[in-house]
C-alpha positions as CSV (number, residue, x, y, z in Angstrom):
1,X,-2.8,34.3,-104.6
2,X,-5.2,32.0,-103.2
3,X,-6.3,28.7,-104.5
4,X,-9.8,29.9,-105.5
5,X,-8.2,32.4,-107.8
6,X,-5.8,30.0,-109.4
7,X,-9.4,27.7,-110.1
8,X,-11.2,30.8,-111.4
9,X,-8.0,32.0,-113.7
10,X,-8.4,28.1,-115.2
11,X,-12.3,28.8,-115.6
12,X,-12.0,32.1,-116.9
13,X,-9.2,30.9,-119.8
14,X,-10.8,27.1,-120.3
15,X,-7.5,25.5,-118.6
16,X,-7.6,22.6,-117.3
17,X,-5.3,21.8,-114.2
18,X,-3.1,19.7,-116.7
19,X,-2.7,22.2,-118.9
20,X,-1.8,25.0,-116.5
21,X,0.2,22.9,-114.7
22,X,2.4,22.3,-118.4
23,X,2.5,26.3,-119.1
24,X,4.3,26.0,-115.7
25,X,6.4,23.6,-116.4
26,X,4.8,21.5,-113.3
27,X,2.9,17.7,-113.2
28,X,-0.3,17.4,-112.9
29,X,-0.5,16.1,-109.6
30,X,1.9,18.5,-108.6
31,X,-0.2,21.0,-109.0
32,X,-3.7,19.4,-107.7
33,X,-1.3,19.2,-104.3
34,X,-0.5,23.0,-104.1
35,X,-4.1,24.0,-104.7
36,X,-5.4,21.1,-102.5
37,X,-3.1,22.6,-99.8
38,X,-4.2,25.4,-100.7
39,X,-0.3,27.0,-99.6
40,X,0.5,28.6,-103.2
41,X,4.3,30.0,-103.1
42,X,5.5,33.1,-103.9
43,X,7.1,31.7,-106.7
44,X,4.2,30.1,-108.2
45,X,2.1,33.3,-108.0
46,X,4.3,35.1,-109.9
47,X,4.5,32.6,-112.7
48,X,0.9,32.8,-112.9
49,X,0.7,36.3,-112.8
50,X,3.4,36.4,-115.2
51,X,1.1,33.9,-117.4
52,X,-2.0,36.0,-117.1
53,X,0.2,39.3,-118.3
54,X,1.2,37.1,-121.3
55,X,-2.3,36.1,-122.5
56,X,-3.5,39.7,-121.9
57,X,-0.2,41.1,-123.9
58,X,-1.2,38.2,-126.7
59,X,-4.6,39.9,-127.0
60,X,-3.6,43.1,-127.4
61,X,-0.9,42.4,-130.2
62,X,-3.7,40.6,-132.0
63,X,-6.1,43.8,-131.4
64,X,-3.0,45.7,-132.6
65,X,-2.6,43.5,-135.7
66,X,-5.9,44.1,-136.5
67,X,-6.2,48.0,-136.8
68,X,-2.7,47.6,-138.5
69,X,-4.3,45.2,-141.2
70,X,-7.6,47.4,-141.5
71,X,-5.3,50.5,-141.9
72,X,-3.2,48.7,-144.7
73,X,-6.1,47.8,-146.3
74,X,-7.7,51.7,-146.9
């Protein structure tokens, strides 16, 4: 993961760096560093790819919940 597609994954889901950084469990600064540096660790892909997977799975359960209401409803 590069730095550029951390900044577009904040774009694309209105994060700011603060509030990635908390779904983390990171400061602030600590992450303005890492994308500075632009040297993103292995370990901090993956929790962002884990976070992306999360929001996408969020959407779908909503989605799901959705049909299931619509169904309940006829």
């Amino acid at each position: 993961m590069t730095a550029q597609e951390i900044k577009d994954f904040c774009k694309e889901n209105n994060f700011t760096y603060k509030d990635l950084a908390q779904k983390l469990g990171w400061s602030e600064p600590s992450l303005r560093a890492t994308i500075a540096s632009g040297k993103i660790s292995e370990q901090t892909s993956a929790a962002i790819n884990l976070l992306k997977e999360t929001i996408e799975l969020k959407k779908q359960l909503k989605d799901w919940e959705t049909i299931k209401s619509i169904f309940k409803n006829i």
